[in-house]
PDB file of N, CA, C and O in Angstrom:
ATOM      1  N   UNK A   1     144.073  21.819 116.254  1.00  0.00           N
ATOM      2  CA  UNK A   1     144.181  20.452 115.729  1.00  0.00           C
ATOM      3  C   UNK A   1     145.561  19.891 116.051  1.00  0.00           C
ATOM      4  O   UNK A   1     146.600  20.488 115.770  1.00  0.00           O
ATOM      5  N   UNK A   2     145.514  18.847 116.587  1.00  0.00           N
ATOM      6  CA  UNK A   2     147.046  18.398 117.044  1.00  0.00           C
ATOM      7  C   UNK A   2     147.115  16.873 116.188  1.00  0.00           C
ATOM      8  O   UNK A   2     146.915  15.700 116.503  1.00  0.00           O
ATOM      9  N   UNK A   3     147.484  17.543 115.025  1.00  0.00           N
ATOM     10  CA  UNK A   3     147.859  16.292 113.826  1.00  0.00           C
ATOM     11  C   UNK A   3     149.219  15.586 113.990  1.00  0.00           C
ATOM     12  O   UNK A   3     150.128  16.238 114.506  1.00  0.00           O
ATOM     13  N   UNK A   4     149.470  14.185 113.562  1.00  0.00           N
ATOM     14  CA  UNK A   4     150.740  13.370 113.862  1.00  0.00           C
ATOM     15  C   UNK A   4     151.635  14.404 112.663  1.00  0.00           C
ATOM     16  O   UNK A   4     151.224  14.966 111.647  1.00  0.00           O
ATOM     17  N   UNK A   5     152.760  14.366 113.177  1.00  0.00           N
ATOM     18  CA  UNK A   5     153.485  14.588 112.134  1.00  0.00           C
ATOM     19  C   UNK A   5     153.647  14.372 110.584  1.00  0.00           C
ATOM     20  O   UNK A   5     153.944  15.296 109.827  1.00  0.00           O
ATOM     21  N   UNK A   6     153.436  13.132 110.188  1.00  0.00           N
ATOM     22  CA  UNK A   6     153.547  12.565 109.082  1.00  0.00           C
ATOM     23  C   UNK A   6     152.154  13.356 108.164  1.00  0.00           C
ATOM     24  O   UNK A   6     152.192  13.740 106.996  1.00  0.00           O
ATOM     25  N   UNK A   7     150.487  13.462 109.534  1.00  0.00           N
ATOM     26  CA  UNK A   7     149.591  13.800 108.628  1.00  0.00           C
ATOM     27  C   UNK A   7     150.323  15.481 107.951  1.00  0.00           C
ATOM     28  O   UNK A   7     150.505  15.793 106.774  1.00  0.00           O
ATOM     29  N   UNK A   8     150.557  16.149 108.996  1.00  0.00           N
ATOM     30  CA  UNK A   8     151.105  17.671 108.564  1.00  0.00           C
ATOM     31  C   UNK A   8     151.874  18.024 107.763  1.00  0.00           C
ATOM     32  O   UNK A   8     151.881  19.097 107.160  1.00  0.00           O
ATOM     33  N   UNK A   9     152.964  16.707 107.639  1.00  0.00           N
ATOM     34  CA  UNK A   9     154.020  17.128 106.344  1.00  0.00           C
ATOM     35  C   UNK A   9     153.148  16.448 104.962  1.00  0.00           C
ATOM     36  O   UNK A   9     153.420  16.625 103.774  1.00  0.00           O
ATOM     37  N   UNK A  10     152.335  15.852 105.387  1.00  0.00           N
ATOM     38  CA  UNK A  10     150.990  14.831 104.081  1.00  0.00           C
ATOM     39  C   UNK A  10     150.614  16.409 103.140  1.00  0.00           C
ATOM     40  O   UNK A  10     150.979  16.708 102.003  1.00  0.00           O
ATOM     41  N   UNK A  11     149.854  17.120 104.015  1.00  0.00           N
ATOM     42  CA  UNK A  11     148.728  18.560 104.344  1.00  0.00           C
ATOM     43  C   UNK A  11     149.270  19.522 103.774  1.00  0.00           C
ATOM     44  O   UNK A  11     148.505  20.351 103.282  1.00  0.00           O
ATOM     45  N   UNK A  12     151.069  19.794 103.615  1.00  0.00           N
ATOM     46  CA  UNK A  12     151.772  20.858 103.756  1.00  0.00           C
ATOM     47  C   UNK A  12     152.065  20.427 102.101  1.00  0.00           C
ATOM     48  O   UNK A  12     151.884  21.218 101.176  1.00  0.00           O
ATOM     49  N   UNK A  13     152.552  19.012 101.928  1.00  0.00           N
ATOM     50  CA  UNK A  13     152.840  18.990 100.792  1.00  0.00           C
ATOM     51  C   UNK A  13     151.782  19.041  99.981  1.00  0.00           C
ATOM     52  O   UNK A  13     151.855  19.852  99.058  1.00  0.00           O
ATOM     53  N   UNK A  14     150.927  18.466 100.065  1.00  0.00           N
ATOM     54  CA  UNK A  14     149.275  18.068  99.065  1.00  0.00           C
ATOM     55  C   UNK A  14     149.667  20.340  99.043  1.00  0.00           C
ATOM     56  O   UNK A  14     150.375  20.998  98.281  1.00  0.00           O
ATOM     57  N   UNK A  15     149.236  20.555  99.636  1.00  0.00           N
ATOM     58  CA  UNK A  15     148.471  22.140  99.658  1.00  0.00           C
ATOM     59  C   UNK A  15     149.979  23.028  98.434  1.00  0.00           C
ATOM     60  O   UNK A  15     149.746  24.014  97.735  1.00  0.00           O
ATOM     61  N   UNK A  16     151.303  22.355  98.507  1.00  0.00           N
ATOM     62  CA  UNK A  16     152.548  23.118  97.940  1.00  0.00           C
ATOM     63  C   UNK A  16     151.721  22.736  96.474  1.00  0.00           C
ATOM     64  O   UNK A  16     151.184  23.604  95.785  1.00  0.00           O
ATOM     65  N   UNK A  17     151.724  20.934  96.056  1.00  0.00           N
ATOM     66  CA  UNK A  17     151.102  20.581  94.677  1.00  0.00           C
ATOM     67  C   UNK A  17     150.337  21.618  94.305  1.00  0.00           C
ATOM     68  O   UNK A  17     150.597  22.500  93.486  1.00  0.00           O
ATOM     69  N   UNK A  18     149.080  21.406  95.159  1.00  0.00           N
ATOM     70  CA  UNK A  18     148.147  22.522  94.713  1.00  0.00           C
ATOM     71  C   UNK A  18     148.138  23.463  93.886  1.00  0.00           C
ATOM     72  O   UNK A  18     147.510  23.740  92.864  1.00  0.00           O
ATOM     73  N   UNK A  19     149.519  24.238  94.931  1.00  0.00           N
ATOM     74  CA  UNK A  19     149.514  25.480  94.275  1.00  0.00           C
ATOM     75  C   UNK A  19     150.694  25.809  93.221  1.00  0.00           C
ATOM     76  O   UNK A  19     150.481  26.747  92.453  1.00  0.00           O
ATOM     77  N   UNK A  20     151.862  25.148  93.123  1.00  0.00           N
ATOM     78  CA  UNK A  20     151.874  24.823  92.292  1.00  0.00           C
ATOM     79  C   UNK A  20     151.350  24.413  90.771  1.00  0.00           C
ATOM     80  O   UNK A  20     151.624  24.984  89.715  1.00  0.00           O
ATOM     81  N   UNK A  21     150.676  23.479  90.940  1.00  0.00           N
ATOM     82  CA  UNK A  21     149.242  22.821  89.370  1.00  0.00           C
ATOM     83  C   UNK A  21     148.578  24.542  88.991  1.00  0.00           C
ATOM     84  O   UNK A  21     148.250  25.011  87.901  1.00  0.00           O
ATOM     85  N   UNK A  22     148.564  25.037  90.078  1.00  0.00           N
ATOM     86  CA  UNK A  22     147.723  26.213  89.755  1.00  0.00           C
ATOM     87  C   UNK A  22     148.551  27.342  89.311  1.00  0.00           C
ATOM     88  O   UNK A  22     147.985  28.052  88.481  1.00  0.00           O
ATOM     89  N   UNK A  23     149.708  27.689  89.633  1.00  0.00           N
ATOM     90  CA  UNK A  23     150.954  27.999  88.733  1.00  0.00           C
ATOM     91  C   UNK A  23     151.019  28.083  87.646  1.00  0.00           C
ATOM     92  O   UNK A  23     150.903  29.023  86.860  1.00  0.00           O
ATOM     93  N   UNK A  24     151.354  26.338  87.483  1.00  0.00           N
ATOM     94  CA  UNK A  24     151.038  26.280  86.242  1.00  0.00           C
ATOM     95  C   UNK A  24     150.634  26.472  85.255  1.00  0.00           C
ATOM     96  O   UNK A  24     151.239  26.805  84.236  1.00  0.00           O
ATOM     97  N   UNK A  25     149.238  26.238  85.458  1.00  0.00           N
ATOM     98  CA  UNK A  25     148.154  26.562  84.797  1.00  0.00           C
ATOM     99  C   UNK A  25     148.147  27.819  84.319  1.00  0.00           C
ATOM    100  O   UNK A  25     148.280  27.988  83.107  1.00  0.00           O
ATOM    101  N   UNK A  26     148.012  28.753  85.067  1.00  0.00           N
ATOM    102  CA  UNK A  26     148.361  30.257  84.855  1.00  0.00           C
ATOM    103  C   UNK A  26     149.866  30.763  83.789  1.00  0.00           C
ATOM    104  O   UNK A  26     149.995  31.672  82.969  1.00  0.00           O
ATOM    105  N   UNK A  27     150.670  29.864  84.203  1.00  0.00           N
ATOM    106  CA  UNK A  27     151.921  30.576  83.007  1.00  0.00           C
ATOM    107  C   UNK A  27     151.228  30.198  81.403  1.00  0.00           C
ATOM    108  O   UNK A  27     151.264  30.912  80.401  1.00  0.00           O
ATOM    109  N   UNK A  28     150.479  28.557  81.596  1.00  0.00           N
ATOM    110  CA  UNK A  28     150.165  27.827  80.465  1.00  0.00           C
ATOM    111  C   UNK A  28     149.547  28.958  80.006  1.00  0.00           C
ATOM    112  O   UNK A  28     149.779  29.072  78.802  1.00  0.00           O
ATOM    113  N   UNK A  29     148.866  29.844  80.425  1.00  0.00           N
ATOM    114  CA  UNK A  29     147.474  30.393  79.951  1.00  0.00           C
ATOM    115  C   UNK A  29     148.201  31.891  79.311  1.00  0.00           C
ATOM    116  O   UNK A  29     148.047  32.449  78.225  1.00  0.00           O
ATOM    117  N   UNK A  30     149.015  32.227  80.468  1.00  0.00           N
ATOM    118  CA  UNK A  30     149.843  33.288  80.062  1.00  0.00           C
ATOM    119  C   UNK A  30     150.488  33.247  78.335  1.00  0.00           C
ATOM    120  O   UNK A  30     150.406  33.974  77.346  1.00  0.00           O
ATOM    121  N   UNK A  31     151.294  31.647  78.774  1.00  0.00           N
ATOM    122  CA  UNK A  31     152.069  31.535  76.922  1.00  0.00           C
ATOM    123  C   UNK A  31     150.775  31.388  75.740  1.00  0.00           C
ATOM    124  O   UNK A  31     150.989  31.666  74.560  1.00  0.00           O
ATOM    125  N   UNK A  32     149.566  30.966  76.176  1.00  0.00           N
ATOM    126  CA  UNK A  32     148.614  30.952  74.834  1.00  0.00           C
ATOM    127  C   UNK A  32     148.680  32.379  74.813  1.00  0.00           C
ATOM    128  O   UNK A  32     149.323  32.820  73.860  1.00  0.00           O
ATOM    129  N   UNK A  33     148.206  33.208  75.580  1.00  0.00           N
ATOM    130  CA  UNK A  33     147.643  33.977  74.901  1.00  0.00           C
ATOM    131  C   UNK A  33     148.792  35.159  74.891  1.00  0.00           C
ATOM    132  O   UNK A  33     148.386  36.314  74.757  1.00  0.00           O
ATOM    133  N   UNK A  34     150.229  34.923  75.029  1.00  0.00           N
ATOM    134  CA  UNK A  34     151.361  35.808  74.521  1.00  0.00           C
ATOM    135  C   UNK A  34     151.717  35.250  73.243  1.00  0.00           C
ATOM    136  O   UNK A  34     152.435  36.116  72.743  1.00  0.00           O
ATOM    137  N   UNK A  35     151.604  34.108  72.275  1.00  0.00           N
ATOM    138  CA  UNK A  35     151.524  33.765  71.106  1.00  0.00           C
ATOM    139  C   UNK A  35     150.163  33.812  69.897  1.00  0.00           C
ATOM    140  O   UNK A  35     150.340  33.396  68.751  1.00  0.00           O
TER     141      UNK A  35
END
């Protein structure tokens, strides 16, 4: 796939959020159920 630049740094960041939110989510879940 030979994407413009701008789409790839779009792709790279959307996919960091991602995983990140999903991070998240996981510590959130971690502190319920360590309290």
């Amino acid at each position: 796939m030979n994407a413009p630049d701008e789409l790839k740094a779009y792709l790279k960041y959307a996919s960091l959020s991602l995983l990140n939110r999903e991070f998240a989510n996981q510590e959130a879940l971690n502190i319920d159920l360590n309290n």
